[in-house]
C-alpha positions as CSV (number, residue, x, y, z in Angstrom):
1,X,-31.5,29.5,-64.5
2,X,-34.7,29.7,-63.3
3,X,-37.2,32.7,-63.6
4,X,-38.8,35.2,-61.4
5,X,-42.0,33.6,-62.1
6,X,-40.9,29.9,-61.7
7,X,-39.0,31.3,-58.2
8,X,-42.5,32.5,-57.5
9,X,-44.5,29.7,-58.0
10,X,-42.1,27.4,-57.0
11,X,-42.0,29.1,-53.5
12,X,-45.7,28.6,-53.8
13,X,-45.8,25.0,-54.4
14,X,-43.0,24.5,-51.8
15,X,-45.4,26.1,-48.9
16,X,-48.8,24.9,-50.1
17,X,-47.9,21.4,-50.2
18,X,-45.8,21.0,-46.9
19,X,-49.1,22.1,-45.5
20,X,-50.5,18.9,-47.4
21,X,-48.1,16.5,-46.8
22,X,-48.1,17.4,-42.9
23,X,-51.8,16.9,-43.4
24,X,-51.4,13.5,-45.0
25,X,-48.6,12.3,-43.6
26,X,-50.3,10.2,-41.0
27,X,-51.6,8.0,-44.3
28,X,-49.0,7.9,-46.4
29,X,-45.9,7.5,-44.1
30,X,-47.1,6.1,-40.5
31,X,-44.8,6.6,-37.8
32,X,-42.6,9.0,-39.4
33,X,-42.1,12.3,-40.6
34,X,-42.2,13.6,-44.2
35,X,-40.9,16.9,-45.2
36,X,-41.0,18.9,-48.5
37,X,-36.9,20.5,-49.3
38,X,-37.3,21.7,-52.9
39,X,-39.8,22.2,-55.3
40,X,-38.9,22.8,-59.0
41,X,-41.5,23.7,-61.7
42,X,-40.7,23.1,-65.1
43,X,-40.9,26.2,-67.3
44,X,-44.4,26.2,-68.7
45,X,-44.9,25.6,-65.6
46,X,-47.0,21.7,-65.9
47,X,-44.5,19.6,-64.0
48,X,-43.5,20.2,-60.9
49,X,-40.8,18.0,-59.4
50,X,-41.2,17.5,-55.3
51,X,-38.3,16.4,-53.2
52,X,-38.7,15.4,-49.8
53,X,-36.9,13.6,-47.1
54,X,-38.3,10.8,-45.6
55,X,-37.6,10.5,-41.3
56,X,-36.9,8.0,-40.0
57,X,-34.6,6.4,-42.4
58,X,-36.1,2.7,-42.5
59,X,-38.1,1.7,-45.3
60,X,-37.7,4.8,-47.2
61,X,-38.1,3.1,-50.9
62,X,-41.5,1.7,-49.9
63,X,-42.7,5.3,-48.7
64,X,-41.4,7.0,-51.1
65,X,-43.8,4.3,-53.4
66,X,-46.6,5.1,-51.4
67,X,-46.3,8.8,-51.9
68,X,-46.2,8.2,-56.0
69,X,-49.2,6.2,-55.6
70,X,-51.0,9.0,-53.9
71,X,-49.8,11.5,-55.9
72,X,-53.1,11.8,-57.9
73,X,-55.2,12.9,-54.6
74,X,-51.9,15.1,-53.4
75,X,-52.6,17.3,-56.3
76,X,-55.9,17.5,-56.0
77,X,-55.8,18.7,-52.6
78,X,-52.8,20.9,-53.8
79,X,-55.5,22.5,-56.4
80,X,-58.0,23.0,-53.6
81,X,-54.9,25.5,-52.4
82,X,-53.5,27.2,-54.8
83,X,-56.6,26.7,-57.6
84,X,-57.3,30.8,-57.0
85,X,-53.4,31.6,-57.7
86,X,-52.7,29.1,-60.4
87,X,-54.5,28.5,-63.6
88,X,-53.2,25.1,-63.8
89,X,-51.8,22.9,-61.0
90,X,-48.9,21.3,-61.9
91,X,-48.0,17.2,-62.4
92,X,-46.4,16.1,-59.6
93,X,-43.3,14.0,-59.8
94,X,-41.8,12.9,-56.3
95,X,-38.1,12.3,-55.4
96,X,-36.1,10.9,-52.3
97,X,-33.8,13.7,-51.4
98,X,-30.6,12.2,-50.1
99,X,-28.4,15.3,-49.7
100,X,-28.3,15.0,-45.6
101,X,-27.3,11.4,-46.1
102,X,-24.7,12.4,-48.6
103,X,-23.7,15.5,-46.2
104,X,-23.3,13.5,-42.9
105,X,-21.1,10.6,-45.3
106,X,-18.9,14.0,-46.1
107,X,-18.6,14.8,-42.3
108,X,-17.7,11.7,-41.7
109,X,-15.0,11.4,-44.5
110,X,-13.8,14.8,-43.2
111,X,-13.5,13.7,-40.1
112,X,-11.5,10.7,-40.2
């Protein structure tokens, strides 16, 4: 269970770096689309664990790699954000988030 604060901040981080990623997105996934679905900050609030879904579907592995690679200058441009709101901006730690894939395989089960 998470706290009012970590709802807070993780609303925060959530806005503040789909606004970066749609910035960066260009660079770090060309041709596609990246979008940020949950953000969950640990409870000392130094690691913040980013999911986001990769469109379209090909080659996800390899963006997702990119993103990791970059995740140095994501979090500094995330600082340039929130560095007013935060005392300290949080470790970032990217994941694929598969639950439309796993939601659509459901559907389909469901269907059948």
């Amino acid at each position: 269970m998470d706290s009012i604060r970590q709802n807070k901040v993780n609303s925060l981080l959530l806005r503040e770096m789909a606004e970066v990623m749609q910035q960066e997105s260009r660079a770090l996934f060309p041709g596609g689309m990246i979008t940020v679905t949950v953000v969950r900050v640990s409870p000392d609030l130094g690691v913040a664990k980013v999911y986001v879904s990769l469109f379209p579907p090909k080659d996800r592995p390899t963006a997702l790699e990119n993103i990791k690679a970059h995740a140095h200058q994501l979090r500094g441009k995330l600082g340039n954000r929130i560095g007013k709101q935060m005392r300290v901006v949080p470790e970032l730690l990217f994941y694929l988030d598969d639950s439309l894939d796993r939601a659509e395989e459901i559907n389909a089960l469901l269907k059948k």
